[in-house]
DRENPASE-458057 format. One record per residue (C-alpha): z, y, x; residue in three letters. Coordinates in pm, whole numbers. Each point is the difference from the previous one (the first is absolute). Layout:
% residues N
+--------+--------+--------+------+
!     c3 !     c2 !     c1 ! dopa !
+--------+--------+--------+------+
!      Z !      Y !      X !  ALA !
...
+--------+--------+--------+------+
//
This chain:
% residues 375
+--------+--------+--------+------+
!     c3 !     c2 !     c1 ! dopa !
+--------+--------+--------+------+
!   1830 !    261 !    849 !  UNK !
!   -280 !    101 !   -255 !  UNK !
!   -344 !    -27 !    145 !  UNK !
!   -304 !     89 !   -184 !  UNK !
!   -346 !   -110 !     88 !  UNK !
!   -364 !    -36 !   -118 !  UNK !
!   -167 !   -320 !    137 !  UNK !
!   -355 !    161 !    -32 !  UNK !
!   -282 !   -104 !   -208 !  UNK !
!   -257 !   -300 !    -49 !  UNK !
!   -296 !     81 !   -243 !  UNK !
!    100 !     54 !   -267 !  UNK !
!    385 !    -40 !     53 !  UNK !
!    305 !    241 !    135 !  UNK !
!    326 !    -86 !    -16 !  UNK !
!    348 !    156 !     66 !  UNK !
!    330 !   -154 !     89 !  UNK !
!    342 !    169 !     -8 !  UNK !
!    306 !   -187 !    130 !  UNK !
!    349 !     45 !     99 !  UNK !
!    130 !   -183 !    302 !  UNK !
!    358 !    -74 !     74 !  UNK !
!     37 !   -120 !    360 !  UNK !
!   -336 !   -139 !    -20 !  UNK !
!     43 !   -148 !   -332 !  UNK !
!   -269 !    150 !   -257 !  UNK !
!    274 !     32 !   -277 !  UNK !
!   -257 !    183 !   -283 !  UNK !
!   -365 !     -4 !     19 !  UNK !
!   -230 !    135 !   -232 !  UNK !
!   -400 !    -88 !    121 !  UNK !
!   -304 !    135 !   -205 !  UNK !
!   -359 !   -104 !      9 !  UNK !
!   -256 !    191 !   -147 !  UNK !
!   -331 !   -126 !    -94 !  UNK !
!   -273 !    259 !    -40 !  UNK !
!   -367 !      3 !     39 !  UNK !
!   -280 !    279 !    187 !  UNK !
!    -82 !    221 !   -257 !  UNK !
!    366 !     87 !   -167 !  UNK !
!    253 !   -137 !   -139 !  UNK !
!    266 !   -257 !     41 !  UNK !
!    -25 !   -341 !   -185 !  UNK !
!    356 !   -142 !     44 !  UNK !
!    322 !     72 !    147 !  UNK !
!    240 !   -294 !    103 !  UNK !
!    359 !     58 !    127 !  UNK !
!    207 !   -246 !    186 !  UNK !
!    335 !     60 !      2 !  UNK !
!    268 !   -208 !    288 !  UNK !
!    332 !     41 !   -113 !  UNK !
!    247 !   -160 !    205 !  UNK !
!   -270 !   -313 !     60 !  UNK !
!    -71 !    -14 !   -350 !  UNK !
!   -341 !     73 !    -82 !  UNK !
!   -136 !    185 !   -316 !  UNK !
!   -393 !     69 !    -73 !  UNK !
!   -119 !    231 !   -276 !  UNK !
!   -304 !    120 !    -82 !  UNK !
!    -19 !    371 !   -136 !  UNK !
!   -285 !    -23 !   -279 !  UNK !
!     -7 !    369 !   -106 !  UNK !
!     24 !    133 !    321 !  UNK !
!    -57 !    412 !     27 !  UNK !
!   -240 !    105 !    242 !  UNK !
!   -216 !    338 !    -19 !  UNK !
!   -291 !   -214 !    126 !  UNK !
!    -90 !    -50 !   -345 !  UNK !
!    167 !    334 !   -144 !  UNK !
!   -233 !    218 !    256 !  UNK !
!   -342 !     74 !     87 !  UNK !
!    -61 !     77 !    369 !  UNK !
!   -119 !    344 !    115 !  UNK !
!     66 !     14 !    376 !  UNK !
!     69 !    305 !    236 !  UNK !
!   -274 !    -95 !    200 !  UNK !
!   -316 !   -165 !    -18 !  UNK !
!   -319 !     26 !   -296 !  UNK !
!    204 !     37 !   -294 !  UNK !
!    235 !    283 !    122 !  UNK !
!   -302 !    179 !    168 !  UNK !
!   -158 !    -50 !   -368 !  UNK !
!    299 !    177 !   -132 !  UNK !
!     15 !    273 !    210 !  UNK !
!   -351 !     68 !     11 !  UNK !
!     22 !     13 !   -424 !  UNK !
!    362 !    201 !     40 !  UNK !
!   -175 !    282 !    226 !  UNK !
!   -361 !     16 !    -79 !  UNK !
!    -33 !    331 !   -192 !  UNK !
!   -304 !    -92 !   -231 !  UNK !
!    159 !   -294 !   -116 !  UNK !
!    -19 !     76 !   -354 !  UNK !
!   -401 !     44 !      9 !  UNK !
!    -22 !   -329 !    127 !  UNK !
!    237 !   -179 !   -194 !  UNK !
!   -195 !    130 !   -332 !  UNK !
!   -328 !    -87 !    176 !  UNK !
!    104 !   -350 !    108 !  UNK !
!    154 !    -46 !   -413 !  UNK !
!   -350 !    112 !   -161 !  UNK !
!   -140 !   -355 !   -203 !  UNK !
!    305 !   -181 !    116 !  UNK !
!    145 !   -231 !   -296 !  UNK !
!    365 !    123 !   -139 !  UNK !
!    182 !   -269 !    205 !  UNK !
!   -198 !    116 !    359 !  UNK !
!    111 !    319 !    -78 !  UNK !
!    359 !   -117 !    -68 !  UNK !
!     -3 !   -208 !    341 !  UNK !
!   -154 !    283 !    216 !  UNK !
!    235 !    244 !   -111 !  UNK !
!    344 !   -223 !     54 !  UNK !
!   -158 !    -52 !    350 !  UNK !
!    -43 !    365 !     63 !  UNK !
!    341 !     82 !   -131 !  UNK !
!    173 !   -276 !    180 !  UNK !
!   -141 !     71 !    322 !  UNK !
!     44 !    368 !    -17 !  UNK !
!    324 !    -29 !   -100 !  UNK !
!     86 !   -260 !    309 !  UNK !
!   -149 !    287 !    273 !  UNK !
!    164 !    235 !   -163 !  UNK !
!    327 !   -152 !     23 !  UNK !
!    -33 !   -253 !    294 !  UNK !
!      6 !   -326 !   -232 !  UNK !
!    -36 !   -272 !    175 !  UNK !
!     27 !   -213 !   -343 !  UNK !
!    -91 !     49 !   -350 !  UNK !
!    267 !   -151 !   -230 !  UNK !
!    -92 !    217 !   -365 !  UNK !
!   -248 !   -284 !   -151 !  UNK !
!    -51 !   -153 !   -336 !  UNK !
!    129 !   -257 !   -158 !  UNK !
!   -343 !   -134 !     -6 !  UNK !
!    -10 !     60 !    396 !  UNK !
!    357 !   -174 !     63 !  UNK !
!   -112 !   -295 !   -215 !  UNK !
!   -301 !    -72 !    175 !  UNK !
!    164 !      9 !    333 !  UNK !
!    279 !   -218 !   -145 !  UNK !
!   -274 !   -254 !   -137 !  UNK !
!   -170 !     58 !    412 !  UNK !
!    340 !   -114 !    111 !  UNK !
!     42 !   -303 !   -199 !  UNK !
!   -336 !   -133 !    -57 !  UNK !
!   -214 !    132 !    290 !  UNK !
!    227 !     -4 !    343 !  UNK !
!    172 !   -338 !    -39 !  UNK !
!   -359 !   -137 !    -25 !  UNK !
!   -135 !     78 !    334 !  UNK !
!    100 !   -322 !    209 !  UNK !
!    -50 !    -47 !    365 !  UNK !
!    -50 !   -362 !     90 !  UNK !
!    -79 !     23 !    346 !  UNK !
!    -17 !    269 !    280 !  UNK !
!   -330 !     33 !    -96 !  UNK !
!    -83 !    -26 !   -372 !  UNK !
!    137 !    183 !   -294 !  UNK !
!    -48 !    -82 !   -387 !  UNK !
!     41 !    192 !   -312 !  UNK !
!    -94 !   -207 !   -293 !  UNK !
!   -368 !   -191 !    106 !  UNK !
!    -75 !    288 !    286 !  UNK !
!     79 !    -82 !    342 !  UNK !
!    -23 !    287 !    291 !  UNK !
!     73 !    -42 !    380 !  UNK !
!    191 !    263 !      2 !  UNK !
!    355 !    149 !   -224 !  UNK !
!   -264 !    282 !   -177 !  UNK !
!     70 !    -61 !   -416 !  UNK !
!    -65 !    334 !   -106 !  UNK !
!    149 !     89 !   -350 !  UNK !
!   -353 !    179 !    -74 !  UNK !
!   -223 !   -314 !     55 !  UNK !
!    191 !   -274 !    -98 !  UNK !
!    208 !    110 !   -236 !  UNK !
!   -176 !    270 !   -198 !  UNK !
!   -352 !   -151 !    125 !  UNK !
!    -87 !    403 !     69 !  UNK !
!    -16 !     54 !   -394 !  UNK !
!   -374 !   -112 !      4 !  UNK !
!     89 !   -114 !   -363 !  UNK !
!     20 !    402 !    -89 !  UNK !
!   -405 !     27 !     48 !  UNK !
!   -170 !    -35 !   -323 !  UNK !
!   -130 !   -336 !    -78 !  UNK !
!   -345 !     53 !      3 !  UNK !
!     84 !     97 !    387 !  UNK !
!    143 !   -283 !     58 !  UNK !
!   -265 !   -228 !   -118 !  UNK !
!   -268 !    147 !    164 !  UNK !
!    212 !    -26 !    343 !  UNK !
!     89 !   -370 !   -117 !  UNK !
!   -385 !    -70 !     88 !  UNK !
!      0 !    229 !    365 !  UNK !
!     72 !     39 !    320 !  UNK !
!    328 !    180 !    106 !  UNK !
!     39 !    195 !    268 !  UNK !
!    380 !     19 !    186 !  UNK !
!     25 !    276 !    215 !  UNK !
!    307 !    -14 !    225 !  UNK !
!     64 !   -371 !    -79 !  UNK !
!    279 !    -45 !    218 !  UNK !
!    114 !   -346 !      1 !  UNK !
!   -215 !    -95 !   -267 !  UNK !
!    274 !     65 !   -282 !  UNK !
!   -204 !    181 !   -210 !  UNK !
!   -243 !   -168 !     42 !  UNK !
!    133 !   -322 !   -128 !  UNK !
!     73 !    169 !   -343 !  UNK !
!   -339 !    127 !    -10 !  UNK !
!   -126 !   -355 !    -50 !  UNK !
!     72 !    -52 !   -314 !  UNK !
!   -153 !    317 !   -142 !  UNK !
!   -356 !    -94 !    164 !  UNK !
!   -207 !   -318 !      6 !  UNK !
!   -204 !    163 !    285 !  UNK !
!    143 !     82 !    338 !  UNK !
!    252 !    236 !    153 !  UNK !
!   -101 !    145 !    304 !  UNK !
!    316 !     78 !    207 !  UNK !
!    -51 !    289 !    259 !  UNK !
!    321 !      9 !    207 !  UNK !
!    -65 !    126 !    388 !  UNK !
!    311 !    -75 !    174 !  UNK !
!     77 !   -236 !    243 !  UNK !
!    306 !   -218 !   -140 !  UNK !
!    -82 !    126 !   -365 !  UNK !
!   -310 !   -171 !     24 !  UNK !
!    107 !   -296 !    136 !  UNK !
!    260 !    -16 !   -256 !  UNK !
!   -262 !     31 !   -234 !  UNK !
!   -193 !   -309 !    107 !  UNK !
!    324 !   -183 !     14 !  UNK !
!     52 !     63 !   -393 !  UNK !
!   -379 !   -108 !    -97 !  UNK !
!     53 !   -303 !    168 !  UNK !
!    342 !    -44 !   -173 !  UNK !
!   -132 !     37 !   -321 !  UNK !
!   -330 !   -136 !     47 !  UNK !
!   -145 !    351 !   -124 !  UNK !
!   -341 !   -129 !     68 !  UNK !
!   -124 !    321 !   -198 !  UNK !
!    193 !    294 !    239 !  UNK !
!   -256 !     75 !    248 !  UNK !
!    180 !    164 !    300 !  UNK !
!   -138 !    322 !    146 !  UNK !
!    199 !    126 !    355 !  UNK !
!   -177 !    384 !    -80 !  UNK !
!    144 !    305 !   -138 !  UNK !
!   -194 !    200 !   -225 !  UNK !
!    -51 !    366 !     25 !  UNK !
!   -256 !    255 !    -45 !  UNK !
!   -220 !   -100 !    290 !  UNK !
!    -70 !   -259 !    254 !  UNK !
!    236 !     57 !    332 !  UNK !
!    258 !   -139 !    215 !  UNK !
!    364 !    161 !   -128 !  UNK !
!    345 !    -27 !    147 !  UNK !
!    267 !   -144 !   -231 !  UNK !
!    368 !     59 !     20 !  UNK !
!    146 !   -391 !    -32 !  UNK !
!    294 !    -22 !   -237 !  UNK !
!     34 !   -295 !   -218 !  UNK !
!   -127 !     94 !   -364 !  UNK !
!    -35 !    376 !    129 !  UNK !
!   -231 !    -11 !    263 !  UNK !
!   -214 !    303 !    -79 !  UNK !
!   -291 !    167 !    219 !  UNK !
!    113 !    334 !   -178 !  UNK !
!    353 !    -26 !     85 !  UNK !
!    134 !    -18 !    373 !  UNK !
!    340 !   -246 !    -47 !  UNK !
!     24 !     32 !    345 !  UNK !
!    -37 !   -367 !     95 !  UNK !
!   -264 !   -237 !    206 !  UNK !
!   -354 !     73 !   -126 !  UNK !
!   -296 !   -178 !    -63 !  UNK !
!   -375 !     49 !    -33 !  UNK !
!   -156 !    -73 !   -328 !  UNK !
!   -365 !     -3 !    -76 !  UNK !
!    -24 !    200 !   -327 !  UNK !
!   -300 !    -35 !   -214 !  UNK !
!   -131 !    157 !   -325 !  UNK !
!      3 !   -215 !   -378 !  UNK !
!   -286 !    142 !    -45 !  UNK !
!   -176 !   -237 !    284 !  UNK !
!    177 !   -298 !    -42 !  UNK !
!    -60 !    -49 !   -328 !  UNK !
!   -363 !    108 !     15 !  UNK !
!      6 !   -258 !    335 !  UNK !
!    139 !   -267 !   -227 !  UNK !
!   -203 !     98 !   -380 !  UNK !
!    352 !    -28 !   -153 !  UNK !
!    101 !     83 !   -358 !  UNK !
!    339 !    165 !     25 !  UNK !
!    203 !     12 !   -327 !  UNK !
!    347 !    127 !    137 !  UNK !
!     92 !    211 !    300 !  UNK !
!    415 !     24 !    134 !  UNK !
!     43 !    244 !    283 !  UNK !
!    325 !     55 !    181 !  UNK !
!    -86 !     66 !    331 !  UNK !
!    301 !    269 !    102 !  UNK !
!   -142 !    354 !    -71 !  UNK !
!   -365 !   -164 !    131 !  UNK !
!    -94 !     22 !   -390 !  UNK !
!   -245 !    275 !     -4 !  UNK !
!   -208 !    -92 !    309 !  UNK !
!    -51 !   -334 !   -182 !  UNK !
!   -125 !    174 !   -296 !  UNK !
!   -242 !    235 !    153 !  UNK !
!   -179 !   -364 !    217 !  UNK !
!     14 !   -148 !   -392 !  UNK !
!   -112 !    272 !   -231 !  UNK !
!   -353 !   -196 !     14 !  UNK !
!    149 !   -291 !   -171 !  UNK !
!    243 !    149 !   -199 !  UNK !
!   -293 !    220 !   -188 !  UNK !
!   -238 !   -288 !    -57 !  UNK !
!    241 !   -274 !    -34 !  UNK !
!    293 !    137 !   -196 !  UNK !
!    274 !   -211 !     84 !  UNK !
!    357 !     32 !   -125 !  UNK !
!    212 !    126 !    286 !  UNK !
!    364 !     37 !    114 !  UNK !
!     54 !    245 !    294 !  UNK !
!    330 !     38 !    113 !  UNK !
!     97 !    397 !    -28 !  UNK !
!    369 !     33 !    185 !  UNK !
!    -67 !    -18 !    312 !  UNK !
!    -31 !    394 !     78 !  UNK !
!    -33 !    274 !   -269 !  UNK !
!   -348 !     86 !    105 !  UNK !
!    -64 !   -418 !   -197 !  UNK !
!    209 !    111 !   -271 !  UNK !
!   -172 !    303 !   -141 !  UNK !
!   -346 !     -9 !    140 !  UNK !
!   -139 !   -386 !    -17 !  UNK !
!    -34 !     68 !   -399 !  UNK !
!   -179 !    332 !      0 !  UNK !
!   -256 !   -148 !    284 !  UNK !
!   -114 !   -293 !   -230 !  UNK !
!     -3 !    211 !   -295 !  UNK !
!   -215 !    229 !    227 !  UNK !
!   -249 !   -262 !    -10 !  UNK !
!    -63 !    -28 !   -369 !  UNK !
!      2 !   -359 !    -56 !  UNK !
!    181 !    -41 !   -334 !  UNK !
!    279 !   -143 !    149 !  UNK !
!    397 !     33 !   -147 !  UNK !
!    314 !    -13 !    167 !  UNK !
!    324 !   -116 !    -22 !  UNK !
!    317 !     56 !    200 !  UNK !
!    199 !   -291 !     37 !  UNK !
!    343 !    -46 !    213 !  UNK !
!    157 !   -301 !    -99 !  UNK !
!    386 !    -66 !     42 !  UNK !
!     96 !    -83 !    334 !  UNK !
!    279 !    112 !    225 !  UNK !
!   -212 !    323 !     97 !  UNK !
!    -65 !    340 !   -150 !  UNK !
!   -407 !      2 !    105 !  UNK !
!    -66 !   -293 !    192 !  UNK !
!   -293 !   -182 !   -148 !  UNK !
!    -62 !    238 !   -258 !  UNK !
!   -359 !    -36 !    -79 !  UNK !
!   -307 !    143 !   -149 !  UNK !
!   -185 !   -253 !   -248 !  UNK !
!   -385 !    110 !     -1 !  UNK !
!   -222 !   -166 !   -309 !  UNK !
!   -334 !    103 !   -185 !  UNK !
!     60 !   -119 !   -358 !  UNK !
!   -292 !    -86 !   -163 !  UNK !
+--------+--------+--------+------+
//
């Protein structure tokens, strides 16, 4: 009797076991455990095999999985609405010019393989995106090898990826691997946010946050207004004895009210409906809190699920007298992508941009806009 079955799954393991059976007897058995980590990717396959009683391990070292060949699009969720919205808007060309104007030759070049991709994907219901170049399957090969078999968990409750510990399984490959790309600011940026405040806007659970420490000597204020997120987030100061992440439990927008956000891990977004539990937030403006607290901010990260522009309009105050480097996350709906640029440029501040999407296992999640006044 063959019987096939798949024991399930614990963290970051799966595994599969094939036998054949002979009057109850497992004659043949061939068992395989797969070892993969949130985020993409499998680290390590190991197969057992039972051959009448005798056991044989082997471990397959070049295993071939199109975790690392792909990028994910999705059918569903911000990335495919992203690509549909780009695949049917008809003015799409005006605004793809628009958004390129003053962009660098290599934003240019990254904006336009997102476009295509993503286009391409709606077009012909793509759920992955396997065309990449060698540069892109080397990085995720060097992801696999040096990044995933990193993250440890030594407890239920605590997690480690080189000195970093978190409460929670949440190594993203755009904080702690490519530390967001901060290093792509000029360096006369980066010194003069060496010696200010930073302000983290949808901190999460303190992630980014941790990574923003060594690229300040000042503080990082942390604004994260969920429940568990936030309590994550004190969890990982006190982990790390991050005596210089000051924890905020606001969201910031363009005024002061009360607002409704959709709870979803990472995604909970007061733009988007996810359609799960809610919660009440109190959202403030920048603007005030940093007037409230007389702080000089050098750096500004935004990702705050399609939220992006409300934040800027309750900041604008700070942003024109202060002139801080910022990166504001663009994917999360088209409206990000083409119109966060043109609004800041609207305000005649001598700031240029960058677009920067580093390699991940995505198409457009996490691709950024980098903000600086050079001087």
């Amino acid at each position: 009797m063959l019987s096939i079955s798949r024991s399930g799954s614990l963290h970051r393991e799966q595994w599969y076991k094939i036998s054949l059976d002979i009057f109850g007897r497992s004659i043949l058995a061939r068992e395989k455990i797969i070892i993969g980590y949130k985020g993409g990717g499998i680290v390590e396959v190991f197969v057992k095999y039972q051959i009448f009683g005798r056991t044989i391990y082997k471990t397959i070292q070049n295993f071939k999985d199109t975790s690392y060949t792909t990028i994910n699009i999705g059918y569903s969720g911000i990335q495919a609405q992203l690509a549909k919205d780009i695949a049917t808007d008809q003015d799409i060309n005006t605004k793809i010019l628009n958004l390129c104007k003053g962009l660098d030759e290599k934003s240019i070049e990254t904006l336009t393989t997102i476009i295509s991709r993503l286009r391409t994907a709606h077009i012909f219901h793509k759920k992955t995106w396997d065309m990449l170049t060698e540069a892109e399957y080397q990085e995720l090969n060097c992801i696999r090898m040096e990044f995933y078999p990193n993250i440890h968990q030594l407890s239920p409750t605590l997690y480690a990826y080189k000195n970093y510990f978190l409460p929670t399984d949440y190594f993203g490959i755009s904080v702690f691997w490519h530390e967001f790309s901060l290093k792509k600011f000029e360096s006369k940026t980066l010194l003069k946010i060496k010696h200010r405040n930073i302000i983290d806007a949808g901190s999460m659970v303190g992630d980014s946050a941790l990574i923003f420490q060594k690229y300040t000597d000042k503080n990082i204020y942390a604004f994260e207004p969920t429940n568990e997120n936030y309590e994550f987030l004190l969890q990982t100061i006190k982990l790390n004895n991050a005596t210089r992440i000051i924890p905020v439990k606001k969201a910031l927008g363009s005024e002061p009210s009360q607002a409704q956000i959709s709870i979803d891990g990472e995604c909970s977004s007061i733009i988007f409906n996810n359609n799960t539990a809610s919660q009440n937030v109190e959202v403030i403006t920048l603007d005030s809190f940093v007037h409230e607290h007389n702080l000089e901010v050098g750096f500004i990260k935004v990702d705050i699920e399609g939220f992006e522009q409300e934040f800027l309009k309750g900041a604008k105050q700070t942003i024109t007298e202060q002139k801080p480097a910022m990166l504001i996350s663009i994917y999360h709906q088209a409206s990000d992508f083409f119109e966060i640029k043109p609004m800041i440029e609207s305000w005649n501040l001598g700031y240029s941009f960058k677009i920067i999407k580093d390699v991940d296992h995505n198409v457009a999640s996490e691709c950024a806009l980098f903000c600086e006044v050079i001087e």
